[in-house]
CHARMM-style PDB file with segment names, atoms N, HN, CA, C and O in Angstrom:
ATOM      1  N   UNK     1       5.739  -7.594 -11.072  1.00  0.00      PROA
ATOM      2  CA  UNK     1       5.023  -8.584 -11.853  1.00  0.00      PROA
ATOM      3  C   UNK     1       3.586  -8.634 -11.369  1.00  0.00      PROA
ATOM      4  O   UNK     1       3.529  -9.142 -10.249  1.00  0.00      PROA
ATOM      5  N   UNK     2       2.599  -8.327 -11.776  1.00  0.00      PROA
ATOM      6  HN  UNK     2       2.646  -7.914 -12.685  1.00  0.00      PROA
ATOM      7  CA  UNK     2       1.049  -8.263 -12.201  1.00  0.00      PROA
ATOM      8  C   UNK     2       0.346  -8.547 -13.077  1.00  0.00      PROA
ATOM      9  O   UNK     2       0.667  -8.894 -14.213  1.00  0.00      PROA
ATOM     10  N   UNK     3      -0.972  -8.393 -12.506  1.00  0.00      PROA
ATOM     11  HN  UNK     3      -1.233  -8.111 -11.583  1.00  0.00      PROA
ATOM     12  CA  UNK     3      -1.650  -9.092 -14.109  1.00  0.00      PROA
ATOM     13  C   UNK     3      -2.203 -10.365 -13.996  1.00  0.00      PROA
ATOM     14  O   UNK     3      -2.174 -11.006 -12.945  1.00  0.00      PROA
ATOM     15  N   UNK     4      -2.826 -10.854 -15.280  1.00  0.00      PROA
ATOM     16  HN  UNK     4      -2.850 -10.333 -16.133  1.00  0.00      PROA
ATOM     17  CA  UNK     4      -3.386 -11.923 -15.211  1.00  0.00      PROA
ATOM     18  C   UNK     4      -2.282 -13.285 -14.964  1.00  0.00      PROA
ATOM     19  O   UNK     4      -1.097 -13.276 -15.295  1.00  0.00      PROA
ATOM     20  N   UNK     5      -3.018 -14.448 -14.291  1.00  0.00      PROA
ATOM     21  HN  UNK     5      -3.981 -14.455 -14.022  1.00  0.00      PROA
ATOM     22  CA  UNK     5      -2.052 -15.749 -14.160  1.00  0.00      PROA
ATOM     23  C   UNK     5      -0.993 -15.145 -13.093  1.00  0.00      PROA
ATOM     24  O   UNK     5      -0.105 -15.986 -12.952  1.00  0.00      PROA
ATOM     25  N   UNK     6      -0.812 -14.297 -12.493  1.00  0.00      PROA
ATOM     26  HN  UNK     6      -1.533 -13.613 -12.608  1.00  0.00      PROA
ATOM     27  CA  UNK     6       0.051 -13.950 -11.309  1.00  0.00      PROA
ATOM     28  C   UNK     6      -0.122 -14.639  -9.907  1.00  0.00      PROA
ATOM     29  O   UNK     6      -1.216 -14.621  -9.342  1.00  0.00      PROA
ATOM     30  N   UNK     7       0.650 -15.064  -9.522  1.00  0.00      PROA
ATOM     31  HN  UNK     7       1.538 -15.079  -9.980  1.00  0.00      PROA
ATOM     32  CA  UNK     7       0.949 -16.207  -8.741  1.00  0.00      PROA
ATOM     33  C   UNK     7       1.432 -15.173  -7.070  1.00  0.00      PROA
ATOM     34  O   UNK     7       1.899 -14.034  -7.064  1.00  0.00      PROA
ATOM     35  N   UNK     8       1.110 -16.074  -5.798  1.00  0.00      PROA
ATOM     36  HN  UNK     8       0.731 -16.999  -5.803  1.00  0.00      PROA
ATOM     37  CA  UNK     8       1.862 -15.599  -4.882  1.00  0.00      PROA
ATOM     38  C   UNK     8       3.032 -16.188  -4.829  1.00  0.00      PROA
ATOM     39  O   UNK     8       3.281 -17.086  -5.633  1.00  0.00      PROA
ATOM     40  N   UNK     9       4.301 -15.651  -3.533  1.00  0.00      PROA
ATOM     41  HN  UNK     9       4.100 -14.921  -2.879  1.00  0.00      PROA
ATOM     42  CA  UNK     9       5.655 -15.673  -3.581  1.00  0.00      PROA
ATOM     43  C   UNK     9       5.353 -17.568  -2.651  1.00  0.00      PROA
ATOM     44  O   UNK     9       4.617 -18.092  -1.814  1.00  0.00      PROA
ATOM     45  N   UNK    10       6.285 -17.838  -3.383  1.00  0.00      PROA
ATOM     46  HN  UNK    10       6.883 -17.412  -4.062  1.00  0.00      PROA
ATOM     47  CA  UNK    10       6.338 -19.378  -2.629  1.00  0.00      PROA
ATOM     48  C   UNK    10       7.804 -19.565  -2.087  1.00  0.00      PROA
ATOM     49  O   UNK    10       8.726 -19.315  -2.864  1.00  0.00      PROA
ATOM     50  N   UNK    11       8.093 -20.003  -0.765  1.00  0.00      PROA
ATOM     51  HN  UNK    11       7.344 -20.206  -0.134  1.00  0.00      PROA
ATOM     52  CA  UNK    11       9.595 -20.161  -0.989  1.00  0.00      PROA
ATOM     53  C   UNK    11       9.799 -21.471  -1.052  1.00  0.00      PROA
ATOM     54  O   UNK    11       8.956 -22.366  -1.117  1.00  0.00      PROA
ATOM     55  N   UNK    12      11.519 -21.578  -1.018  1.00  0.00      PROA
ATOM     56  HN  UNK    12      12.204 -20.851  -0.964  1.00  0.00      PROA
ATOM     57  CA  UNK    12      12.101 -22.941  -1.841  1.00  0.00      PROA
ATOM     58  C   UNK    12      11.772 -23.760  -0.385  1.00  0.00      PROA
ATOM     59  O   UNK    12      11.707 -23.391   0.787  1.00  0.00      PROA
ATOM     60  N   UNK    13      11.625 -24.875  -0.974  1.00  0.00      PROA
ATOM     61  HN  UNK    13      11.678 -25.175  -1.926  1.00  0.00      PROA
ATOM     62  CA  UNK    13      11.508 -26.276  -0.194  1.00  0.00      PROA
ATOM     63  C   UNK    13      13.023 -26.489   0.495  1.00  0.00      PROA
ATOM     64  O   UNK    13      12.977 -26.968   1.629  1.00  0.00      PROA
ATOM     65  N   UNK    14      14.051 -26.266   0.086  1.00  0.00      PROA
ATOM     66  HN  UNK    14      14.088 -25.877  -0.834  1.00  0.00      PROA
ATOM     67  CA  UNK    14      15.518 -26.232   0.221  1.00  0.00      PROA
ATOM     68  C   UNK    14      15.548 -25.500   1.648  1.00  0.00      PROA
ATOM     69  O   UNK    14      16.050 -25.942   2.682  1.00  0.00      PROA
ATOM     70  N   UNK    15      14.974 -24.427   1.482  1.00  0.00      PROA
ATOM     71  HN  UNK    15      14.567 -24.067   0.643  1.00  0.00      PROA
ATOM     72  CA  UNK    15      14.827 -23.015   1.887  1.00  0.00      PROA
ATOM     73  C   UNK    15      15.109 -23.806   3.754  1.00  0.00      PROA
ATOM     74  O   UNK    15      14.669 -24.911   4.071  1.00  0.00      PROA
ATOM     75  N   UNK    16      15.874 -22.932   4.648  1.00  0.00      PROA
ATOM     76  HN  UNK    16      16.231 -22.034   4.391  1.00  0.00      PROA
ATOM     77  CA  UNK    16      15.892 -23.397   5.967  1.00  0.00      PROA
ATOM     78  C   UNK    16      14.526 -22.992   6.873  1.00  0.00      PROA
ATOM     79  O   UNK    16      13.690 -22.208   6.421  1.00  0.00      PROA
ATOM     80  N   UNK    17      14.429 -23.459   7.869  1.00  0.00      PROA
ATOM     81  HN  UNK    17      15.107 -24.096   8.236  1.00  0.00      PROA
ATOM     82  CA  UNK    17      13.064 -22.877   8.593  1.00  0.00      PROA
ATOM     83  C   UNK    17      13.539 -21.579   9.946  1.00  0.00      PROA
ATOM     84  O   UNK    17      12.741 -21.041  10.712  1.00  0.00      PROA
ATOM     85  N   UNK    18      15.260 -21.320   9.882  1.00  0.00      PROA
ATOM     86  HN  UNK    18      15.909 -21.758   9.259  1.00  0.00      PROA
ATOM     87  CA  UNK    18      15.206 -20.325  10.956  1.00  0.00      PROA
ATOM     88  C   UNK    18      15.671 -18.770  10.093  1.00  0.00      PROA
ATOM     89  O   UNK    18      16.452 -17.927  10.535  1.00  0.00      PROA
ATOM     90  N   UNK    19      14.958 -18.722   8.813  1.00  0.00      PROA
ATOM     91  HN  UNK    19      14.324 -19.406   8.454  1.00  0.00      PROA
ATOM     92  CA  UNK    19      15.288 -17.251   7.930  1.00  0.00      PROA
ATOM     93  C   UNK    19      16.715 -16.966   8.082  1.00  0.00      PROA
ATOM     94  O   UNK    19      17.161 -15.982   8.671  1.00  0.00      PROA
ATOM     95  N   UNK    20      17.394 -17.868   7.527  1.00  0.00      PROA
ATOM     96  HN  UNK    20      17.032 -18.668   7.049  1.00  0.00      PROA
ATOM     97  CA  UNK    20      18.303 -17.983   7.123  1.00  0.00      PROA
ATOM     98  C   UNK    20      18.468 -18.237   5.475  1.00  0.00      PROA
ATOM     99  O   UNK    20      17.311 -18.384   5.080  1.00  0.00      PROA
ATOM    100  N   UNK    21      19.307 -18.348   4.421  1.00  0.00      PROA
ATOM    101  HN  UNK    21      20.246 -18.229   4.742  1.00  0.00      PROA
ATOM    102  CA  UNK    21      19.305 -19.075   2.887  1.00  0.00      PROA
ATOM    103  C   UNK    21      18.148 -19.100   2.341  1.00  0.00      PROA
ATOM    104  O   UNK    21      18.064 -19.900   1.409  1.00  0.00      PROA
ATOM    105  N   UNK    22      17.205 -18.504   2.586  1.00  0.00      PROA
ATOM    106  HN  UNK    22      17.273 -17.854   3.344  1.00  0.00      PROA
ATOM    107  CA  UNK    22      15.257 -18.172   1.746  1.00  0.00      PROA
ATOM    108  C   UNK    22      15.795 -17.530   0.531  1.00  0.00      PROA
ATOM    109  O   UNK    22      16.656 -16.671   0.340  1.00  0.00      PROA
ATOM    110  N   UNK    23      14.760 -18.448  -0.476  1.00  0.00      PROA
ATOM    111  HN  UNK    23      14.062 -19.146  -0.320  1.00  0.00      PROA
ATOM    112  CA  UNK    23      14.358 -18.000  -1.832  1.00  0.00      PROA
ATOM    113  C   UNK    23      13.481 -17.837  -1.901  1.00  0.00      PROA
ATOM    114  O   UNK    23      13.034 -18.228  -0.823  1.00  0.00      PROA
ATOM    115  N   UNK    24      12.429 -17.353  -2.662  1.00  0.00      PROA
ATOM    116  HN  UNK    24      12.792 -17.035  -3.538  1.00  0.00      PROA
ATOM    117  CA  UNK    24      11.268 -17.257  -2.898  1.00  0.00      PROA
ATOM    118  C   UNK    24      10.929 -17.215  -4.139  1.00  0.00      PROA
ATOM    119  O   UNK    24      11.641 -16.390  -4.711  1.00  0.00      PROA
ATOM    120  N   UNK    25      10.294 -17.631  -4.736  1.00  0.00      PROA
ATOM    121  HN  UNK    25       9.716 -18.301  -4.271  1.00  0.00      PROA
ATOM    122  CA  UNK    25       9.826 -18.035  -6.217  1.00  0.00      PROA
ATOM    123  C   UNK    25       8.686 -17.347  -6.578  1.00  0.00      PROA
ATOM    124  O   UNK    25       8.015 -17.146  -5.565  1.00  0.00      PROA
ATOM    125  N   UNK    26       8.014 -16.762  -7.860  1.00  0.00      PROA
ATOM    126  HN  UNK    26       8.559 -16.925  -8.683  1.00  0.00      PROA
ATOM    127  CA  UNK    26       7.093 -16.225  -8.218  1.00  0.00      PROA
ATOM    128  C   UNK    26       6.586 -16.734  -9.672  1.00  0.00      PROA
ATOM    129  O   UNK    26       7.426 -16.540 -10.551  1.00  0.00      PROA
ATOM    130  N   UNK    27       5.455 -17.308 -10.077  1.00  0.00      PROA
ATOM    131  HN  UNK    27       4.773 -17.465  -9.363  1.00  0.00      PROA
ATOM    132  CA  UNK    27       5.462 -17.390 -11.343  1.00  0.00      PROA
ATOM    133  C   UNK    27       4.408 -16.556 -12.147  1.00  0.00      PROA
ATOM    134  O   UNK    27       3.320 -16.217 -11.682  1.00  0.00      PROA
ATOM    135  N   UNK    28       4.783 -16.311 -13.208  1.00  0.00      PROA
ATOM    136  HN  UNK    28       5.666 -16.586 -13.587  1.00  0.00      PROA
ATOM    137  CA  UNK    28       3.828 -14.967 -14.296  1.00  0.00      PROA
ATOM    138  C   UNK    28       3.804 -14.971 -15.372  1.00  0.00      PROA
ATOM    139  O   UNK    28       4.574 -14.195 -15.938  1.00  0.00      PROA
ATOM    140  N   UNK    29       2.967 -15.789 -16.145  1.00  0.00      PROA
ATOM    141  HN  UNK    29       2.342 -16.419 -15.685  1.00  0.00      PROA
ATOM    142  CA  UNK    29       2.873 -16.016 -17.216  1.00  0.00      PROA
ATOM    143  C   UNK    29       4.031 -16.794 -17.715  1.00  0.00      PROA
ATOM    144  O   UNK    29       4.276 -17.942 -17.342  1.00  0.00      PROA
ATOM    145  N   UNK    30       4.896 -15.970 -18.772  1.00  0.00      PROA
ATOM    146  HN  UNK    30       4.697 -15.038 -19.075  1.00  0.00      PROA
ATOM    147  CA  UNK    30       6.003 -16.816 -19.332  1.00  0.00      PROA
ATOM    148  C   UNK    30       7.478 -16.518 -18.585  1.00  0.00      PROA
ATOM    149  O   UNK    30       8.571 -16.740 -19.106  1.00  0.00      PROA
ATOM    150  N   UNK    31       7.269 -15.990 -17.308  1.00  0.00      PROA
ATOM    151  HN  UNK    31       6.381 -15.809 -16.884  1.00  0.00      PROA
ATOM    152  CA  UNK    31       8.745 -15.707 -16.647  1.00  0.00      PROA
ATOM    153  C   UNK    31       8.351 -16.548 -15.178  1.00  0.00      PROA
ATOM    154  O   UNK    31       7.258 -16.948 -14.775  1.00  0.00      PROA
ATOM    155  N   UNK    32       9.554 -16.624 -14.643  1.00  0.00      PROA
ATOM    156  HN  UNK    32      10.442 -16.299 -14.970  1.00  0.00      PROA
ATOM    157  CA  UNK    32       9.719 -16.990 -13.196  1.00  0.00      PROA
ATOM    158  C   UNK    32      10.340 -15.837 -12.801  1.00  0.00      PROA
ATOM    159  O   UNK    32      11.248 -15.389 -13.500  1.00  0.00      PROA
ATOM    160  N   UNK    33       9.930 -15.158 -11.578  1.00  0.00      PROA
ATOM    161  HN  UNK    33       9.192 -15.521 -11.009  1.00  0.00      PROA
ATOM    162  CA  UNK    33      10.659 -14.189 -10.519  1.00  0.00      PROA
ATOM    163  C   UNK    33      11.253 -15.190  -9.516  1.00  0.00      PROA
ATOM    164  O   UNK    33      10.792 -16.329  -9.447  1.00  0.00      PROA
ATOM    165  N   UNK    34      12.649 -14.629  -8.445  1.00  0.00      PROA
ATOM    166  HN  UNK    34      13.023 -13.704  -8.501  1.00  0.00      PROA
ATOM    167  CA  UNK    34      13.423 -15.065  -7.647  1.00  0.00      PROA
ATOM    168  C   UNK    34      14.032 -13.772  -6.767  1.00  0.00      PROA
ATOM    169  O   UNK    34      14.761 -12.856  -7.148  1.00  0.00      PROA
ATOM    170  N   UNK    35      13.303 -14.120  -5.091  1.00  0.00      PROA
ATOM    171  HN  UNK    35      12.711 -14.865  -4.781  1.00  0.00      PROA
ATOM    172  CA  UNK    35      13.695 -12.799  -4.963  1.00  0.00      PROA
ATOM    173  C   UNK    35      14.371 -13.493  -3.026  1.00  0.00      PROA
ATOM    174  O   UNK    35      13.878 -14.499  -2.517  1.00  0.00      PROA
ATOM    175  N   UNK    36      14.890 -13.107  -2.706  1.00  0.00      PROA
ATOM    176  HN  UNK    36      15.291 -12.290  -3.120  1.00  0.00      PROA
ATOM    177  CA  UNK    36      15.300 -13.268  -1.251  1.00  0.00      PROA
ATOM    178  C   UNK    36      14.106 -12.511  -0.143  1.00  0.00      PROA
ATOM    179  O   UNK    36      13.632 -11.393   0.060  1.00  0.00      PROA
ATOM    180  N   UNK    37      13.992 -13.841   0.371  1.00  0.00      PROA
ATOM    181  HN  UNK    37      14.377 -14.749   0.206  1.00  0.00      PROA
ATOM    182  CA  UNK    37      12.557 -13.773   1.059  1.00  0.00      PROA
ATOM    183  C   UNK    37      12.850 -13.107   2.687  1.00  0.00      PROA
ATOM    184  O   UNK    37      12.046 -13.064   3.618  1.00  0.00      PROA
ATOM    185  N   UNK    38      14.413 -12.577   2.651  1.00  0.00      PROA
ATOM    186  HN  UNK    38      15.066 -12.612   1.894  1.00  0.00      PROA
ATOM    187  CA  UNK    38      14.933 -11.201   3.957  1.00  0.00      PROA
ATOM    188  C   UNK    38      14.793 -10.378   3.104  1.00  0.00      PROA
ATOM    189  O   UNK    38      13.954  -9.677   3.669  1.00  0.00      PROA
ATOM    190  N   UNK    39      14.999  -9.811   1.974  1.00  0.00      PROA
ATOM    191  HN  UNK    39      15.681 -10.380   1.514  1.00  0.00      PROA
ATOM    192  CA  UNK    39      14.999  -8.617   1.681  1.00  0.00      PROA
ATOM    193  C   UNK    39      13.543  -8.530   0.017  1.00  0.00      PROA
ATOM    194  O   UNK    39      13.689  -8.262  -1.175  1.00  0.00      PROA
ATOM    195  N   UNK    40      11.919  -9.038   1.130  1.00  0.00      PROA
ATOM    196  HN  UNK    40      11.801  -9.256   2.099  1.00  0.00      PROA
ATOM    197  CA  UNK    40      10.957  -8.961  -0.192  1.00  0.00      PROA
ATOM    198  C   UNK    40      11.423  -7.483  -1.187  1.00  0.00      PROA
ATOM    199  O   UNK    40      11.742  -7.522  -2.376  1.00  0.00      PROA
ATOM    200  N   UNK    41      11.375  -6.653  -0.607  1.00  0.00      PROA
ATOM    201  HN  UNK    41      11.116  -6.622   0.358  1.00  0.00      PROA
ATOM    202  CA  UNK    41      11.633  -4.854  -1.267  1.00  0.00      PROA
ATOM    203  C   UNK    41      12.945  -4.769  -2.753  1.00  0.00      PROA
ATOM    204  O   UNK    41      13.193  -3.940  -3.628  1.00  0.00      PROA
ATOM    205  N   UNK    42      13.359  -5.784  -2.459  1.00  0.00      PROA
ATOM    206  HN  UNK    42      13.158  -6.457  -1.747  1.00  0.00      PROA
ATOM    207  CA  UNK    42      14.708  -5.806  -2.566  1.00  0.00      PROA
ATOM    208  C   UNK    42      15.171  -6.396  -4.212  1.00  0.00      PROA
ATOM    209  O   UNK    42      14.150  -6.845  -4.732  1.00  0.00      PROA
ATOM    210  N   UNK    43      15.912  -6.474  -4.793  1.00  0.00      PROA
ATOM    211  HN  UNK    43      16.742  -6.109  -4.371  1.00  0.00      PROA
ATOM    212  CA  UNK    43      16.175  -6.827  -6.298  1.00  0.00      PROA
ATOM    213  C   UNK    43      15.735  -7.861  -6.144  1.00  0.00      PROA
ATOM    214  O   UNK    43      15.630  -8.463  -5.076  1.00  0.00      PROA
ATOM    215  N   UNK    44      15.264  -8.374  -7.702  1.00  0.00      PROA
ATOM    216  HN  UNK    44      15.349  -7.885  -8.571  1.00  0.00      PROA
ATOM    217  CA  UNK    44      14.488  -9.394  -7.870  1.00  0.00      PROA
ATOM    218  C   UNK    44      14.978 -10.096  -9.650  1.00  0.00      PROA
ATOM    219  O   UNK    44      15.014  -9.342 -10.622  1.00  0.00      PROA
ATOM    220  N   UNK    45      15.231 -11.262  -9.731  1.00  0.00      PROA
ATOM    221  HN  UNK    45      15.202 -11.875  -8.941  1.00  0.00      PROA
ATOM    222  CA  UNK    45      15.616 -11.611 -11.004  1.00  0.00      PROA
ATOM    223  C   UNK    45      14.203 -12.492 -11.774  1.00  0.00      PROA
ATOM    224  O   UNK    45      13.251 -13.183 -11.410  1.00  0.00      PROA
ATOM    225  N   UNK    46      14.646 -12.083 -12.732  1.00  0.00      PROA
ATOM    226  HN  UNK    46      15.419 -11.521 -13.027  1.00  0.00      PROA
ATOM    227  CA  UNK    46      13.259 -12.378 -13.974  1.00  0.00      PROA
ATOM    228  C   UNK    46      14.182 -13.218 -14.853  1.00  0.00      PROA
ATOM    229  O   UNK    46      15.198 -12.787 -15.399  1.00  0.00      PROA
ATOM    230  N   UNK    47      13.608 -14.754 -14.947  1.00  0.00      PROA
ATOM    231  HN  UNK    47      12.783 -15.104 -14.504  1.00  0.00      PROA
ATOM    232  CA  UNK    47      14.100 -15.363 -15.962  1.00  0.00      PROA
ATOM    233  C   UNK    47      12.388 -15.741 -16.738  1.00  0.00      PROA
ATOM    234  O   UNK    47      11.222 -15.617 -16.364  1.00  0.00      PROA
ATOM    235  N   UNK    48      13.186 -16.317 -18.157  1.00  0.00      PROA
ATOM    236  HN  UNK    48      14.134 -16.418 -18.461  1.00  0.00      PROA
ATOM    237  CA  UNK    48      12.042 -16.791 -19.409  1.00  0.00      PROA
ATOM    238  C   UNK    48      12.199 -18.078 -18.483  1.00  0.00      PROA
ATOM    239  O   UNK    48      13.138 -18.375 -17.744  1.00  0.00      PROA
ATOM    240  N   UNK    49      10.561 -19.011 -18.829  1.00  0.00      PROA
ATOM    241  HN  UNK    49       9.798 -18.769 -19.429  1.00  0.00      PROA
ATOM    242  CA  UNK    49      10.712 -20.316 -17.465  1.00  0.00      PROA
ATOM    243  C   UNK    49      11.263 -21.178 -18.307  1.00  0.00      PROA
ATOM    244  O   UNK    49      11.254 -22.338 -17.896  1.00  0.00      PROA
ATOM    245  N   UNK    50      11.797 -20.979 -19.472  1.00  0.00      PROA
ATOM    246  HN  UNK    50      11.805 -20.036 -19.806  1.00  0.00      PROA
ATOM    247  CA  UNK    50      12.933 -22.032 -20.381  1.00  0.00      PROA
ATOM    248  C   UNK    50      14.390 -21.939 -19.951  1.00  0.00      PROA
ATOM    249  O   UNK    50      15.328 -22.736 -19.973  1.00  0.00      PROA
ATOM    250  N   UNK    51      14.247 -20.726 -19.566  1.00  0.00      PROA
ATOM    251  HN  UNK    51      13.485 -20.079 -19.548  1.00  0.00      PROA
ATOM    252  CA  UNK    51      16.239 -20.712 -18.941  1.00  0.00      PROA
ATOM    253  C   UNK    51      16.144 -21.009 -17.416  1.00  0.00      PROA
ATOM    254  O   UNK    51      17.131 -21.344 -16.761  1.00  0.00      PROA
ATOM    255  N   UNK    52      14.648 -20.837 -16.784  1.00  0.00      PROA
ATOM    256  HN  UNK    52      13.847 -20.564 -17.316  1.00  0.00      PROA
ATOM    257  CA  UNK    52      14.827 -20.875 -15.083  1.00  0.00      PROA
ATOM    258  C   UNK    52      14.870 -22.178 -15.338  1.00  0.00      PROA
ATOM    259  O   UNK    52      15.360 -22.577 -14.281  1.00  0.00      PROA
ATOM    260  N   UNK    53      14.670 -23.327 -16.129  1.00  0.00      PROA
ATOM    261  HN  UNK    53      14.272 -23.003 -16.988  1.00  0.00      PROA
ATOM    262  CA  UNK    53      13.849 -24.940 -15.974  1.00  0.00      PROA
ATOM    263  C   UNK    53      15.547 -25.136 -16.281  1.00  0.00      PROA
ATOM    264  O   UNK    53      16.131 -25.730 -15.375  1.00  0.00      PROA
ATOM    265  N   UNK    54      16.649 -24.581 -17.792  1.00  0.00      PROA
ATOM    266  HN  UNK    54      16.174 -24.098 -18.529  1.00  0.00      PROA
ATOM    267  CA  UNK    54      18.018 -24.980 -17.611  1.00  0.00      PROA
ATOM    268  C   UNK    54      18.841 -24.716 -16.270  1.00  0.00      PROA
ATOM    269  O   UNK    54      19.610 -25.485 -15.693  1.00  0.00      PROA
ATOM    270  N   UNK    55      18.496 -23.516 -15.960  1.00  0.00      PROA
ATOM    271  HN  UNK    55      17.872 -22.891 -16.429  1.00  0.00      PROA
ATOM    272  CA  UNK    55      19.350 -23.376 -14.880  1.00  0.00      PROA
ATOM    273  C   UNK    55      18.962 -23.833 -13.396  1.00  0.00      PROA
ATOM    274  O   UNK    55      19.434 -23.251 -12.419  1.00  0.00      PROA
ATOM    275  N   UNK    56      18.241 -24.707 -13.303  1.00  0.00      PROA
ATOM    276  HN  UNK    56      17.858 -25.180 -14.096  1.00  0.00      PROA
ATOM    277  CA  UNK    56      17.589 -25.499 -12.382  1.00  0.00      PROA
ATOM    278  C   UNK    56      18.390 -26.938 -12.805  1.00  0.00      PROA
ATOM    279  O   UNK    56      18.931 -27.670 -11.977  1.00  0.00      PROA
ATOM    280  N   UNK    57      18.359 -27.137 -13.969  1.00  0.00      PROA
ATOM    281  HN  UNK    57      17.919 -26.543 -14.642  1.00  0.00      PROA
ATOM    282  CA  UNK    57      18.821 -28.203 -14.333  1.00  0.00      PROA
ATOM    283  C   UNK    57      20.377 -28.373 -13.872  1.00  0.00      PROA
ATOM    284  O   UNK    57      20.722 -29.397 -13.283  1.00  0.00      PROA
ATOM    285  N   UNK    58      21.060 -27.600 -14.088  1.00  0.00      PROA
ATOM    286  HN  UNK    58      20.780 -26.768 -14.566  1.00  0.00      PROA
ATOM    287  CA  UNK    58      22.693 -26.967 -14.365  1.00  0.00      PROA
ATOM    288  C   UNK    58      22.734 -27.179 -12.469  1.00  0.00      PROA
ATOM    289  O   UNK    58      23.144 -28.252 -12.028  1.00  0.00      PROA
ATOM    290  N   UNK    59      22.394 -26.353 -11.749  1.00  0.00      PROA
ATOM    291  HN  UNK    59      22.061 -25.481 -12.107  1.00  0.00      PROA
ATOM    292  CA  UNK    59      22.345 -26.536 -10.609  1.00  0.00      PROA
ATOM    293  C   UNK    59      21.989 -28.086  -9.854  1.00  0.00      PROA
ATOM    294  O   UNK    59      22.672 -28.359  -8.867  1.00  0.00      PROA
ATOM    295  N   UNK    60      21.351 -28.698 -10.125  1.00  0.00      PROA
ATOM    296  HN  UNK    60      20.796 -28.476 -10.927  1.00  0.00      PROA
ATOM    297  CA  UNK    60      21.092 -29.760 -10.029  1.00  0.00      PROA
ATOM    298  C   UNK    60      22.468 -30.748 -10.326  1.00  0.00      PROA
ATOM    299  O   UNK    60      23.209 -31.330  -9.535  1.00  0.00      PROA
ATOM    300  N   UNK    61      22.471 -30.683 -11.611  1.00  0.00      PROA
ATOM    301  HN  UNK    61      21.869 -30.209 -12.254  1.00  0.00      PROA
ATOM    302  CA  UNK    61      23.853 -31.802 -11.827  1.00  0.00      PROA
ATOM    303  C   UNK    61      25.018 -31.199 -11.259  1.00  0.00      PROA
ATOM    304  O   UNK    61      25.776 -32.144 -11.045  1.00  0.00      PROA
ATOM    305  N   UNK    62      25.507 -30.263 -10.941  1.00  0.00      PROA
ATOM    306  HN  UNK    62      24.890 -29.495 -11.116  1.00  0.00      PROA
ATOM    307  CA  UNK    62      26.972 -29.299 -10.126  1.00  0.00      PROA
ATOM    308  C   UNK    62      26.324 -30.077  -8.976  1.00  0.00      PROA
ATOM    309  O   UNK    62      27.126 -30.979  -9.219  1.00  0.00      PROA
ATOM    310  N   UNK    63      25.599 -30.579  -7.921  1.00  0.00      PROA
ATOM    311  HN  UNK    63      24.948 -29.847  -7.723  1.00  0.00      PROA
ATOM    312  CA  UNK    63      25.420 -31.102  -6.760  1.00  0.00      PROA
ATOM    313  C   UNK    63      25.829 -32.612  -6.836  1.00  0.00      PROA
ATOM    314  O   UNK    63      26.068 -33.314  -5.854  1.00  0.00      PROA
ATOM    315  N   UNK    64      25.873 -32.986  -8.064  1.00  0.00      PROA
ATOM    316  HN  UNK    64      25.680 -32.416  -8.863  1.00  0.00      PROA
ATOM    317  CA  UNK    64      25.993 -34.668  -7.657  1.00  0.00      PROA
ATOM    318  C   UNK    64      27.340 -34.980  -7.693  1.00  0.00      PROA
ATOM    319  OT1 UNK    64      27.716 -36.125  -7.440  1.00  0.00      PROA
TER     320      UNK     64
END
């Protein structure tokens, strides 16, 4: 992901502080990237930021 409006990798607030459970977030235009912040090199998922914002949502209510 490049290009204009390209964002650096941010990780999750969730995220632990001894690199352990790291996410890392990317945003680019009309997608969100999600990539595991042990393995940057490593597969990376691309959602539209309308299904990352549901499935943020979905995750959210499965916790309460």
């Amino acid at each position: 992901m490049s290009g204009p409006g390209r964002t650096e990798w941010r990780k999750s607030s969730h995220s632990d502080h001894q690199g352990g459970n790291c996410i890392e977030l990317r945003r680019s235009g009309t997608a969100i990237a999600v990539r595991d912040s042990k393995n940057p090199n490593g597969p990376r998922l691309v959602f539209a930021r309308t299904a990352f914002r549901a499935l943020t949502r979905e995750i959210r209510s499965a916790g309460r």
